[in-house]
MOPAC internal coordinates of N, CA, C and O (Angstrom, degrees):
PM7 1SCF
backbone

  N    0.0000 0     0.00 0     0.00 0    0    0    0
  C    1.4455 1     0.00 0     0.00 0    1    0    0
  C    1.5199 1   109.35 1     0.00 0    2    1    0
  O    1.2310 1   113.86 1   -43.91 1    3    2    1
  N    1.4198 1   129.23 1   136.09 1    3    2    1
  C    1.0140 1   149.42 1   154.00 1    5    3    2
  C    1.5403 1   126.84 1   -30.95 1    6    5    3
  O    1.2310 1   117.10 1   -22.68 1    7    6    5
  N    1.2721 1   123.13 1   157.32 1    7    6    5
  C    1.2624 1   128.00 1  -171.29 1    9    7    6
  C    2.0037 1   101.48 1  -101.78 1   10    9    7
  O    1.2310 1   129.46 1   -57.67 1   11   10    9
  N    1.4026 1    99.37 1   122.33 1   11   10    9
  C    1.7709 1    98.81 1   178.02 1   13   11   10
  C    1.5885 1    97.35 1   -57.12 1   14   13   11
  O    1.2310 1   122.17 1   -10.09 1   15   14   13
  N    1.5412 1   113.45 1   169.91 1   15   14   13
  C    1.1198 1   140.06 1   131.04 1   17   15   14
  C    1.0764 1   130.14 1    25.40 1   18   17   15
  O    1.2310 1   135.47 1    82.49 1   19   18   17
  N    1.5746 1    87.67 1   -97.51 1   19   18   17
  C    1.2928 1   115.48 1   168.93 1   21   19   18
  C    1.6290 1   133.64 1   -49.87 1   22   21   19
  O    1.2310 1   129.66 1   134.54 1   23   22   21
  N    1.8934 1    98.99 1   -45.46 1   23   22   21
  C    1.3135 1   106.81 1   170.61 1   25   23   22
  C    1.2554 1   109.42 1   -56.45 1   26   25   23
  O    1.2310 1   113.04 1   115.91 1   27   26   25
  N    1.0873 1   130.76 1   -64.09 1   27   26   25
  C    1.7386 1   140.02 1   176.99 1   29   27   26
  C    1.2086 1   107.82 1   -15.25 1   30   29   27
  O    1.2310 1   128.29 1   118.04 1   31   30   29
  N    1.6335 1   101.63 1   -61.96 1   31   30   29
  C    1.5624 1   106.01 1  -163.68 1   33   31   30
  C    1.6053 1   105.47 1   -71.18 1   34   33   31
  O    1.2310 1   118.59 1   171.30 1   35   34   33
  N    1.2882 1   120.30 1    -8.70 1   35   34   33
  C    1.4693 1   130.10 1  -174.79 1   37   35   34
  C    1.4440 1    99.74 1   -78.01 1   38   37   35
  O    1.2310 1   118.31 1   124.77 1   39   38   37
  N    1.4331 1   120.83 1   -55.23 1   39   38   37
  C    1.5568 1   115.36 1  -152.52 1   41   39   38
  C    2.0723 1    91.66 1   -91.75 1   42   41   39
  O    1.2310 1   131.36 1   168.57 1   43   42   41
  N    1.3526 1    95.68 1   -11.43 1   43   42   41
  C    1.7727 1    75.68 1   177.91 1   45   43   42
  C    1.7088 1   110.39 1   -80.87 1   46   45   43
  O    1.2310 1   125.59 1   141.85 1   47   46   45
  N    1.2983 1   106.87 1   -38.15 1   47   46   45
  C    1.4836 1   116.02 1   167.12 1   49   47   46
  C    1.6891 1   119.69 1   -29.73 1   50   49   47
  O    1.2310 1   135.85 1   116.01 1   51   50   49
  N    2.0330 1    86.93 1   -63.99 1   51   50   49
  C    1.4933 1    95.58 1  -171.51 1   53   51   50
  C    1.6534 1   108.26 1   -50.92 1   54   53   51
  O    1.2310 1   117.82 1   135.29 1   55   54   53
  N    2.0309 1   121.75 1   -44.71 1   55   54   53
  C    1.1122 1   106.18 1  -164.14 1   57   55   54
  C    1.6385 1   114.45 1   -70.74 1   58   57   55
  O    1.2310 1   114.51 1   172.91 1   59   58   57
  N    1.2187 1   128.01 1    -7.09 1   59   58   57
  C    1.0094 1   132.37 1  -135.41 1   61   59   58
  C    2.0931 1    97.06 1  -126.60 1   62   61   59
  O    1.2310 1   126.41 1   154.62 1   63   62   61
  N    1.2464 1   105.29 1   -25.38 1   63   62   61
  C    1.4624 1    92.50 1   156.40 1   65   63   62
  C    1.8171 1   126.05 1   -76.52 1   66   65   63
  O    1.2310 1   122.40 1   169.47 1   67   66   65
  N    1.0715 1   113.00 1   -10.53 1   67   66   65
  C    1.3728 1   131.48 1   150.45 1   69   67   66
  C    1.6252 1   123.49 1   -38.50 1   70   69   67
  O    1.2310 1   135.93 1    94.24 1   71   70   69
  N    1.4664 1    86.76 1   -85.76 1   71   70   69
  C    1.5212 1    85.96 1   174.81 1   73   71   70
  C    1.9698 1   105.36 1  -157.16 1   74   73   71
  O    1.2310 1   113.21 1    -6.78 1   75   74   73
  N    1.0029 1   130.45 1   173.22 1   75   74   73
  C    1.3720 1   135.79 1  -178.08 1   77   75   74
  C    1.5173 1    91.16 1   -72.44 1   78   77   75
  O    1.2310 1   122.07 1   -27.18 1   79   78   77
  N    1.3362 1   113.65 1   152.82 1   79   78   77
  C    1.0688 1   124.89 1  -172.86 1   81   79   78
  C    2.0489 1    97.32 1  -161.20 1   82   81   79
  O    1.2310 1   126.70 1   -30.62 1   83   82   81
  N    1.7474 1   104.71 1   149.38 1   83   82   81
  C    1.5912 1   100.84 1   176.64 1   85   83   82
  C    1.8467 1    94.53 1   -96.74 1   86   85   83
  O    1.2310 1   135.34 1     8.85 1   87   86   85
  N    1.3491 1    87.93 1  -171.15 1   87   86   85
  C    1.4943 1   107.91 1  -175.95 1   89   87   86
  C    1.4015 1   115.39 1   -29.66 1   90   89   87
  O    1.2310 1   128.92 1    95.60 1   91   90   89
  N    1.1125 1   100.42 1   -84.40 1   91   90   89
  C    1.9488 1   152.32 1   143.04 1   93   91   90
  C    1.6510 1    91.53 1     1.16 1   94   93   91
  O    1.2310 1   111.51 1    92.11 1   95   94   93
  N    1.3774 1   133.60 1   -87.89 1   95   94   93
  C    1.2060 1   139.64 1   140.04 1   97   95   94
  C    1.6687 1   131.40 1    11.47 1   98   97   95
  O    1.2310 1   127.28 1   108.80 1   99   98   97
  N    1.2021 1   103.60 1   -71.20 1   99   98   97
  C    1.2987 1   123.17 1  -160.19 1  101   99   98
  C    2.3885 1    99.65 1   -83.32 1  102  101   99
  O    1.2310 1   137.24 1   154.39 1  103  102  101
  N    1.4253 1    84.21 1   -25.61 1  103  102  101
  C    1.6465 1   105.05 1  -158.06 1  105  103  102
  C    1.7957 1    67.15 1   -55.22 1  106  105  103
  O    1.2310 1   136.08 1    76.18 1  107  106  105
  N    1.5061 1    86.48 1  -103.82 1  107  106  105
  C    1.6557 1   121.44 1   171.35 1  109  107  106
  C    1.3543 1   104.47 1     3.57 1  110  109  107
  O    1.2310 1   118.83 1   129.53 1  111  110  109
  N    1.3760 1   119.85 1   -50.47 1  111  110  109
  C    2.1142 1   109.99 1   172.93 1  113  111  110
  C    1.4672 1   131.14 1   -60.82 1  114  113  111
  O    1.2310 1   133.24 1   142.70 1  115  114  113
  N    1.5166 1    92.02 1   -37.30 1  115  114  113
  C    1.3324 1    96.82 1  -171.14 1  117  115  114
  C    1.4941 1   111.10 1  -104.52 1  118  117  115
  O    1.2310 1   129.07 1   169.45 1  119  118  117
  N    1.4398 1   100.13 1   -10.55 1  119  118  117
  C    1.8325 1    97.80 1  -170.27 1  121  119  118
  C    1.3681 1   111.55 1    87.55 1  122  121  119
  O    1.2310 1   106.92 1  -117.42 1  123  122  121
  N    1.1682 1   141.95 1    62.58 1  123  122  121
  C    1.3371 1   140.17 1  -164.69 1  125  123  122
  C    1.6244 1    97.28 1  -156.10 1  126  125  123
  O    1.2310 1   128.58 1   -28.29 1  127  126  125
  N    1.5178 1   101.08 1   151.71 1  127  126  125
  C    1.5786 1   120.95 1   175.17 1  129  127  126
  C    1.2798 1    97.54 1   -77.76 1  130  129  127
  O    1.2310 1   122.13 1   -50.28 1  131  130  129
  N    1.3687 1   113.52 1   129.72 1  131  130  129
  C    1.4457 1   120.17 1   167.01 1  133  131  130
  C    2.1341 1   110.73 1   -47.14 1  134  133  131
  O    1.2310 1   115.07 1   132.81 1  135  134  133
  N    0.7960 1   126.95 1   -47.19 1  135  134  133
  C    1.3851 1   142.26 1   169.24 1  137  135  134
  C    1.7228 1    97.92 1   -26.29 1  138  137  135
  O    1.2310 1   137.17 1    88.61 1  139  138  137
  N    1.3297 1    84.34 1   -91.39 1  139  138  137
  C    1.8872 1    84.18 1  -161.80 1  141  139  138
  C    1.7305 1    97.88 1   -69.49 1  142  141  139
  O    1.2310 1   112.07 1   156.43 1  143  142  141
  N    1.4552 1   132.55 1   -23.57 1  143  142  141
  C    1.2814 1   138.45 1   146.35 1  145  143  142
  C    1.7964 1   108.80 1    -6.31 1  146  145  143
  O    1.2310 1   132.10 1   118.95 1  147  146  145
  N    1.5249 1    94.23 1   -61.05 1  147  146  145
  C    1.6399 1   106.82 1  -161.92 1  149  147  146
  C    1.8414 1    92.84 1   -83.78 1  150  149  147
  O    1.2310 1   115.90 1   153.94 1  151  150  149
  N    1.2425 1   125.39 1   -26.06 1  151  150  149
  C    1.2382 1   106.05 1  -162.85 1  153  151  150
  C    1.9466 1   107.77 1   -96.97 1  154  153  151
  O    1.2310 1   129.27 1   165.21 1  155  154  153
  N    1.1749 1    99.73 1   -14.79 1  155  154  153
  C    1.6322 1   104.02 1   172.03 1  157  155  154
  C    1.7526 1   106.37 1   -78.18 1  158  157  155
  O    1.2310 1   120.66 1   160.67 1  159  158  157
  N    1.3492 1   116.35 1   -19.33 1  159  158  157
  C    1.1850 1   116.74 1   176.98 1  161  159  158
  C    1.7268 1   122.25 1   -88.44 1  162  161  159
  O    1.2310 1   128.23 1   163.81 1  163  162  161
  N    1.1306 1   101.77 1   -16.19 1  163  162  161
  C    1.3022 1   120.50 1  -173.65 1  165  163  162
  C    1.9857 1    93.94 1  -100.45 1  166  165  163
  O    1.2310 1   120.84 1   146.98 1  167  166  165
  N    0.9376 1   116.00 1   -33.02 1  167  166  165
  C    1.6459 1   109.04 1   167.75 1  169  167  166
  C    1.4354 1   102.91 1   -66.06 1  170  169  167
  O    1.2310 1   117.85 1   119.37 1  171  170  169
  N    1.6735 1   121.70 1   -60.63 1  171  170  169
  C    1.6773 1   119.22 1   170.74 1  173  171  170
  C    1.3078 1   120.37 1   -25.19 1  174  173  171
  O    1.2310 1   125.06 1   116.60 1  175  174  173
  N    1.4054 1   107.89 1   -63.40 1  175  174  173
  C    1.6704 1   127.33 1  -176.10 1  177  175  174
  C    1.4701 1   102.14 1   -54.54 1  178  177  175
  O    1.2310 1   112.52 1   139.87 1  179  178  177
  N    0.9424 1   131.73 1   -40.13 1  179  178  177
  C    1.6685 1   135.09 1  -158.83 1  181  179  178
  C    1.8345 1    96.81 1   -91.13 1  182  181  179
  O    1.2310 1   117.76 1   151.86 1  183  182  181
  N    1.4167 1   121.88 1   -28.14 1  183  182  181
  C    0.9652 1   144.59 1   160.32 1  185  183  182
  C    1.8104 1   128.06 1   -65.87 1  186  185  183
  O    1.2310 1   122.21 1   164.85 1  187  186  185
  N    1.0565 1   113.38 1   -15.15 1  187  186  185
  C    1.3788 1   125.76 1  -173.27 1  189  187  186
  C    1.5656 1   113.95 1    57.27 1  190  189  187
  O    1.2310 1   127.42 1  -166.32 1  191  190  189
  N    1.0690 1   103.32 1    13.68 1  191  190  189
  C    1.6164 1   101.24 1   168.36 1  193  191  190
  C    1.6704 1   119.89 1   -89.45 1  194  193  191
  O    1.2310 1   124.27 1   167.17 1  195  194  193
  N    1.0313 1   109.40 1   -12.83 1  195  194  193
  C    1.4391 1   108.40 1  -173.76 1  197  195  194
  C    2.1084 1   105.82 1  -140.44 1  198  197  195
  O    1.2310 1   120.45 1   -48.59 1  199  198  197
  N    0.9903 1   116.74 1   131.41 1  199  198  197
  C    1.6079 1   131.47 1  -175.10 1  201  199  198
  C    1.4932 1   107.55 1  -104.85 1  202  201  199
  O    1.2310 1   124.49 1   -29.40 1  203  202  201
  N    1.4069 1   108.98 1   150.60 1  203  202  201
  C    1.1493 1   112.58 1  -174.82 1  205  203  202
  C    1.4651 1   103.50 1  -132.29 1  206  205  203
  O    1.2310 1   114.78 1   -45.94 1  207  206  205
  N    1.5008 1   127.50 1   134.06 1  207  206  205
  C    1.6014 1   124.30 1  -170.86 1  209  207  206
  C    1.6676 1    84.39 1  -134.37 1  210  209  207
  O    1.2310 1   131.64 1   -24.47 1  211  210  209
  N    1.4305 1    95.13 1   155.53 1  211  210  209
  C    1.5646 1   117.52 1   158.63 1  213  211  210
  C    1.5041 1   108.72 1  -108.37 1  214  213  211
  O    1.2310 1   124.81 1   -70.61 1  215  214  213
  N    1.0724 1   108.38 1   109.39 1  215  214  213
  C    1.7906 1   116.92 1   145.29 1  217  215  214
  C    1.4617 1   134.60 1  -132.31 1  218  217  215
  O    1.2310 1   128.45 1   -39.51 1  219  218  217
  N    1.5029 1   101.33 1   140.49 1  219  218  217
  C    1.4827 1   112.92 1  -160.39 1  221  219  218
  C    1.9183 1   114.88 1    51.46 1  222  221  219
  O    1.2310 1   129.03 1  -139.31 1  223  222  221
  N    1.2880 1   100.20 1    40.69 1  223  222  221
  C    1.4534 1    94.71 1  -172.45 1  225  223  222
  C    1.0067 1   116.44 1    92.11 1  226  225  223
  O    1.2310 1   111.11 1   134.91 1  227  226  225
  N    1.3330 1   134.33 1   -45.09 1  227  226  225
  C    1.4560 1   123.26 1  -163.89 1  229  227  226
  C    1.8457 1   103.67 1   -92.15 1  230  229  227
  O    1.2310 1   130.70 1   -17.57 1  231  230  229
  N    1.7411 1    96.96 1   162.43 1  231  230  229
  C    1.5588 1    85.80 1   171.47 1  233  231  230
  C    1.5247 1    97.24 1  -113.23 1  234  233  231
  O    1.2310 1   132.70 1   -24.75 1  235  234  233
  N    1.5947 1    93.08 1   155.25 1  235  234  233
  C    1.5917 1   110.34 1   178.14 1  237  235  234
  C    1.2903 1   107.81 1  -116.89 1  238  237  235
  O    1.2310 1   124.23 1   -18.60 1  239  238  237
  N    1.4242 1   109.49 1   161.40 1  239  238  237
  C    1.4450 1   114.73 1  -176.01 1  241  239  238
  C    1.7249 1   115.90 1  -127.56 1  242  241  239
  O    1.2310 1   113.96 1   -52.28 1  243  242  241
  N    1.5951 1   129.03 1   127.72 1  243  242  241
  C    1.2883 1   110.84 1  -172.52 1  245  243  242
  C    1.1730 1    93.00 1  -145.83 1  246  245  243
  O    1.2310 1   118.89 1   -19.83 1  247  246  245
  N    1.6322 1   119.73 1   160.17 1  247  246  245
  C    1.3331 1   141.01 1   176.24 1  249  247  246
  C    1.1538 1   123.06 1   -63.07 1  250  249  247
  O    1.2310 1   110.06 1   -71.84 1  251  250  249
  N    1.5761 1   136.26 1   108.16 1  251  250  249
  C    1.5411 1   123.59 1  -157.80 1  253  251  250
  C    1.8511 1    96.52 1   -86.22 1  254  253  251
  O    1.2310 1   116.68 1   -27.94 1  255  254  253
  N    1.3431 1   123.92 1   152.06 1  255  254  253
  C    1.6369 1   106.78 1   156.05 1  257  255  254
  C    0.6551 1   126.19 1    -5.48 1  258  257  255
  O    1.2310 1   108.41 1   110.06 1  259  258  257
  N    1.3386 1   139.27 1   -69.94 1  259  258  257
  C    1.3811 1   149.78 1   167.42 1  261  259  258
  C    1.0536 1   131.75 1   -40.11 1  262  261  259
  O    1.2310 1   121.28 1   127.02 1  263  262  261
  N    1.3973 1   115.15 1   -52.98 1  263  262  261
  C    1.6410 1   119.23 1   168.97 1  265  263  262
  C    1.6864 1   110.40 1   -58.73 1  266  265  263
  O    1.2310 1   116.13 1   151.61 1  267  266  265
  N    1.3456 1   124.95 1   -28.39 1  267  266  265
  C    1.7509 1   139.86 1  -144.28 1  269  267  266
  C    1.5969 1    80.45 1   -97.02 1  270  269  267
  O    1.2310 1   114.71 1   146.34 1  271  270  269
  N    1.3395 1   127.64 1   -33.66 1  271  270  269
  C    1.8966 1   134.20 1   171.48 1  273  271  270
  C    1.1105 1   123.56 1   -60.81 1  274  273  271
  O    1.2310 1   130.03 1   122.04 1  275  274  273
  N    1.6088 1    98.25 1   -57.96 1  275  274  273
  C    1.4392 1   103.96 1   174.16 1  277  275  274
  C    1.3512 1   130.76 1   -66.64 1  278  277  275
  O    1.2310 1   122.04 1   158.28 1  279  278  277
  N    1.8081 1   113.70 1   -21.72 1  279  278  277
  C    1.7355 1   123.36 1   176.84 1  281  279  278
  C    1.7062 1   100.40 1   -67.31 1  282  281  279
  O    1.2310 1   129.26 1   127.27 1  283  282  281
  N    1.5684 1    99.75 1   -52.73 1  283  282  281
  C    1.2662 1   123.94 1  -163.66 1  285  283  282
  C    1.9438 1   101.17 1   -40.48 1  286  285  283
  O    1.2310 1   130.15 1   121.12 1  287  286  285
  N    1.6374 1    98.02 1   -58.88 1  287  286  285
  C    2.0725 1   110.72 1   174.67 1  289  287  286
  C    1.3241 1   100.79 1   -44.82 1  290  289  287
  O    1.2310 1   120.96 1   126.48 1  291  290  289
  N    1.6688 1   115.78 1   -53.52 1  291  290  289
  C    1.7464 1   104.82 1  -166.07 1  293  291  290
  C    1.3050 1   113.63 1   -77.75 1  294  293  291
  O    1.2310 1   121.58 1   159.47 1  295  294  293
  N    1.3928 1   114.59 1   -20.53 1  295  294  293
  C    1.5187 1    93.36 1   171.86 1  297  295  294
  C    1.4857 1   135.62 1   -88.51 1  298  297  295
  O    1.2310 1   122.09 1   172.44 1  299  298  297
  N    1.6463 1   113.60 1    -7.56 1  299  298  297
  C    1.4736 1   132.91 1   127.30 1  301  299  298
  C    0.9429 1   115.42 1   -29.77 1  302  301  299
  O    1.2310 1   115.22 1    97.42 1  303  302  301
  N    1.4108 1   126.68 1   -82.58 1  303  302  301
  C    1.4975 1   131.50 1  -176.96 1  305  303  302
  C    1.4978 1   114.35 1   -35.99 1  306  305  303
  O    1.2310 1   124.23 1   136.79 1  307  306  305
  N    1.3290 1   109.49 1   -43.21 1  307  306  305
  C    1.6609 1   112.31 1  -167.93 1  309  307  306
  C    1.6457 1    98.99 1   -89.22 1  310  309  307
  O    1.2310 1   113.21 1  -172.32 1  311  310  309
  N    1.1681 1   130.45 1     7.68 1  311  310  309
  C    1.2790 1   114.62 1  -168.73 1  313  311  310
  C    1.8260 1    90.96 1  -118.91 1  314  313  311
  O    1.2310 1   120.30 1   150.96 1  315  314  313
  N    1.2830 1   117.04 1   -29.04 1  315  314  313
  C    1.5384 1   118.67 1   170.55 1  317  315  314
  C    1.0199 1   111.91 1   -58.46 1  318  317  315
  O    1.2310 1   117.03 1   126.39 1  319  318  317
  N    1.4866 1   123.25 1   -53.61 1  319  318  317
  C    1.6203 1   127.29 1   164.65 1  321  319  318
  C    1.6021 1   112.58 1   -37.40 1  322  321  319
  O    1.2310 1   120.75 1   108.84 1  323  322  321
  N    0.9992 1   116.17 1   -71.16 1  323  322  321
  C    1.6113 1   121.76 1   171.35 1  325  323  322
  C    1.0948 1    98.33 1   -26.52 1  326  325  323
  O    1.2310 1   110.99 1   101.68 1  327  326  325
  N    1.7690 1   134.56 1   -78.32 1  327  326  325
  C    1.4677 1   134.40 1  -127.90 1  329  327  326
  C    1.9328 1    80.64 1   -86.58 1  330  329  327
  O    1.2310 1   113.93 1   134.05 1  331  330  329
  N    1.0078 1   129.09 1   -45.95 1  331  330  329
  C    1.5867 1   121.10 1  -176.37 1  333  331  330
  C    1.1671 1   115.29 1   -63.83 1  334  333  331
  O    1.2310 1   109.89 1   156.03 1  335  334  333
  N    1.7046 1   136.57 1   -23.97 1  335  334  333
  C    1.2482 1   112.88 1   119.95 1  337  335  334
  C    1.3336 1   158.39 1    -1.93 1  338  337  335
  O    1.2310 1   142.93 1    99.10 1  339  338  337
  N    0.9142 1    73.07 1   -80.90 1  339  338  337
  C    2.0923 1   103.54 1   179.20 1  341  339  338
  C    1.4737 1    94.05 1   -57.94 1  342  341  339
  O    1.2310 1   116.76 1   120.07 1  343  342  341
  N    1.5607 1   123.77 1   -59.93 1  343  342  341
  C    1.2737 1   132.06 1  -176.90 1  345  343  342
  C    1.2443 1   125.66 1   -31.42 1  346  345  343
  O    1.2310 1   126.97 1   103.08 1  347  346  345
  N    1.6173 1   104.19 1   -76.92 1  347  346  345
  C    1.6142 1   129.94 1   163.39 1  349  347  346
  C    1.8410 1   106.18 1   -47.39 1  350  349  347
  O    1.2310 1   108.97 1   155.62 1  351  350  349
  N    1.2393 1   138.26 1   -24.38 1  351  350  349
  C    1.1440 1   155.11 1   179.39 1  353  351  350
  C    1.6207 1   103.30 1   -58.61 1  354  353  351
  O    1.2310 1   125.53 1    99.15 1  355  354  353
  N    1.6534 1   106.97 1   -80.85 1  355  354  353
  C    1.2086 1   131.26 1   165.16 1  357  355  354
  C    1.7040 1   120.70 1   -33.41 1  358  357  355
  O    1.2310 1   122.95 1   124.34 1  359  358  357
  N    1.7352 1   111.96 1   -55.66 1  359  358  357
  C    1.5937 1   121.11 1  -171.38 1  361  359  358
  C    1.5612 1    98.37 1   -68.08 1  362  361  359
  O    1.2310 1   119.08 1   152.20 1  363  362  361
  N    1.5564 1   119.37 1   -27.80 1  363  362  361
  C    1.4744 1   116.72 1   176.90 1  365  363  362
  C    1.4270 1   116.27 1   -75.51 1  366  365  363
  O    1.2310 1   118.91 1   135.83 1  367  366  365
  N    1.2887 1   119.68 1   -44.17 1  367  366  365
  C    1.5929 1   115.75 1   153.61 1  369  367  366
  C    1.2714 1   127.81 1   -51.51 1  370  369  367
  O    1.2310 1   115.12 1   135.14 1  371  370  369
  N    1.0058 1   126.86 1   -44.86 1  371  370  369
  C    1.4881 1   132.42 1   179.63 1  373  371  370
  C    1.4870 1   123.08 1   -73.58 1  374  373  371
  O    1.2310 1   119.97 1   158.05 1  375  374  373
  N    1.3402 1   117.67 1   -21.95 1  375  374  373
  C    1.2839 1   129.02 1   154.04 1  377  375  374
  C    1.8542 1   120.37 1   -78.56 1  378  377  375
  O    1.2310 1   110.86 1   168.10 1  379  378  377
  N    0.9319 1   134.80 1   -11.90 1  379  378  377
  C    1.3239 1   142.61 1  -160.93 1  381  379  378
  C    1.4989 1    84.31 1  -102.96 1  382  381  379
  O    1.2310 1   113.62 1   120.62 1  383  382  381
  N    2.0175 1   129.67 1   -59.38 1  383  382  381
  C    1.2135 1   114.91 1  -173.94 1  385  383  382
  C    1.5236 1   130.01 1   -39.80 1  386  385  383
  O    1.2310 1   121.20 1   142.18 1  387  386  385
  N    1.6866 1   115.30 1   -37.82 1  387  386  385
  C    1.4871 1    95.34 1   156.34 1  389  387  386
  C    0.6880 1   133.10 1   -53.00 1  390  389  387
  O    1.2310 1   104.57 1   148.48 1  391  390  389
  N    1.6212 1   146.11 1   -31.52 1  391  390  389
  C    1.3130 1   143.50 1  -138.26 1  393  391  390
  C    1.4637 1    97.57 1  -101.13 1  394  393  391
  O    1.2310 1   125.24 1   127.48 1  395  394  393
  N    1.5940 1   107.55 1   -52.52 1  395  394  393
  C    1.3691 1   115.15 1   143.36 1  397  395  394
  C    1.3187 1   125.01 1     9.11 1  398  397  395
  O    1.2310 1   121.53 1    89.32 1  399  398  397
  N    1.0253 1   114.69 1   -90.68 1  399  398  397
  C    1.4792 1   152.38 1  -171.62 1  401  399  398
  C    1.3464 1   114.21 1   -50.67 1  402  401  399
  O    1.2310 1   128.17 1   131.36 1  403  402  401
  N    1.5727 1   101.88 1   -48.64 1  403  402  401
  C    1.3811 1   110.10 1  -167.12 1  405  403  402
  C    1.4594 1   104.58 1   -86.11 1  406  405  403
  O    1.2310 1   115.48 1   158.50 1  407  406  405
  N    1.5461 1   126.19 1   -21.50 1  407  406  405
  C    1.3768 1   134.21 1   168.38 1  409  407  406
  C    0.9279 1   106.89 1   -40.18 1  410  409  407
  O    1.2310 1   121.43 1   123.21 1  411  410  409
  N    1.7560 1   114.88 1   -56.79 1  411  410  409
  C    1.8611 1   125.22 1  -157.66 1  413  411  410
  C    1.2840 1    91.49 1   -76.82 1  414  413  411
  O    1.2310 1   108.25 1   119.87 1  415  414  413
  N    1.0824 1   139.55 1   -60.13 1  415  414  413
  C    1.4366 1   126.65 1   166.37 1  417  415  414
  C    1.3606 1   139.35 1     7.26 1  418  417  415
  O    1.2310 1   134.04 1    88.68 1  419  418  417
  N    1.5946 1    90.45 1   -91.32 1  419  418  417
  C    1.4753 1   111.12 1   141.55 1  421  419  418
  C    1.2718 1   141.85 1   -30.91 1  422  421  419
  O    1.2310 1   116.46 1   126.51 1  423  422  421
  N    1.4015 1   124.33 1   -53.49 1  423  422  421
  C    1.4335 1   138.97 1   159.16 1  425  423  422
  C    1.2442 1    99.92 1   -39.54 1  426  425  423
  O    1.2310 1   122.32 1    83.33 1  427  426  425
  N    1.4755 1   113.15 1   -96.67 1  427  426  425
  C    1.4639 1   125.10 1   162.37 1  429  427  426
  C    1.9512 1   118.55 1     9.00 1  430  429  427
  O    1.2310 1   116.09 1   102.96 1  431  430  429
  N    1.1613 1   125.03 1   -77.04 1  431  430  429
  C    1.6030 1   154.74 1  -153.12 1  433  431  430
  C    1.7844 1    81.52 1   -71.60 1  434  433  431
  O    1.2310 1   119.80 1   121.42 1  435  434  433
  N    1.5276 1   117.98 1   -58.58 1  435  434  433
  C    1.5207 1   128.05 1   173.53 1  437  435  434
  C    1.2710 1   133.83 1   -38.67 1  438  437  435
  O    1.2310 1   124.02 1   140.03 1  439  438  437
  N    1.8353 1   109.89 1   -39.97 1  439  438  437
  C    1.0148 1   116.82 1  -169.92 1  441  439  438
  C    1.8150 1   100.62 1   -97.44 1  442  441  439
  O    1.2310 1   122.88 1   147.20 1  443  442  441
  N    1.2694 1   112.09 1   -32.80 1  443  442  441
  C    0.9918 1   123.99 1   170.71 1  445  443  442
  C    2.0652 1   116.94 1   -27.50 1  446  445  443
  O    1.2310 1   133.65 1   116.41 1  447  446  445
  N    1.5359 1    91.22 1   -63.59 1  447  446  445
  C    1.3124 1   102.54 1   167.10 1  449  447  446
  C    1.2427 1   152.76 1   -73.03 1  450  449  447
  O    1.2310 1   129.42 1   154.57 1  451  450  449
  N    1.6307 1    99.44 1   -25.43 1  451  450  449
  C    1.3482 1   105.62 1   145.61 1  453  451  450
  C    1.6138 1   131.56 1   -84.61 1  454  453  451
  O    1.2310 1   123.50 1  -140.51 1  455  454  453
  N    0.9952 1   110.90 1    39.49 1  455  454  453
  C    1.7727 1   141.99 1   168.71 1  457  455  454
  C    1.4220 1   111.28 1   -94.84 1  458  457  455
  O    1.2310 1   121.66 1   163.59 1  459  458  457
  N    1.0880 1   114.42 1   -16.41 1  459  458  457
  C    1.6571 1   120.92 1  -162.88 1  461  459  458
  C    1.7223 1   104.83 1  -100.47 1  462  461  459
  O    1.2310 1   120.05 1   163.43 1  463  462  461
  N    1.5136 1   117.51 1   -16.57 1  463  462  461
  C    0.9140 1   136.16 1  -166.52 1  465  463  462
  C    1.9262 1   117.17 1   -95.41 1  466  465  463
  O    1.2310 1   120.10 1   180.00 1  467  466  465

């Protein structure tokens, strides 16, 4: 399965607050067809997140402020998700240890009594 949208526009960002990079460049980082390559960049550009310069002929591509903000939010965003994970992960373990507990208990009190036998 394919990378959304959004991701796209994520990993071209990420390579591209780095350093300017051309088409050719940018393809090759992320793994992408130059094609839709050019057309997620051309949504950026139209977007003010991403600039386009000519030098020596070639065009380069770089992260405006703006674009370097907006990677900066999603990769927050994706890392809160993670830790609320982890979180909800943890509150489910940590609730089960009573129950836990009270099993061995139980076990325990059981075997106890059939000792008498």
């Amino acid at each position: 399965m394919g990378k959304s949208r959004l991701e796209s526009y994520e990993s071209i960002l990420r390579v591209l607050i780095r350093k300017p990079l051309t088409v050719d460049s940018i393809a090759y980082e992320i793994n992408m067809d130059c094609i839709i390559l050019r057309q997620r960049l051309d949504f950026l550009i139209k977007n003010s997140l991403v600039e386009e310069t000519t030098y020596k002929n070639k065009k380069f591509y770089a992260a405006t402020k703006r674009g370097a903000s907006v990677y900066k939010t999603l990769n927050l965003t994706k890392r809160l998700k993670k830790l609320e994970t982890s979180i909800r992960i943890i509150d489910e373990a940590l609730q089960a240890i009573p129950n836990l507990s009270e099993y061995v208990e139980g076990k325990k009190k059981r075997n106890r009594k059939n000792e008498n036998y």
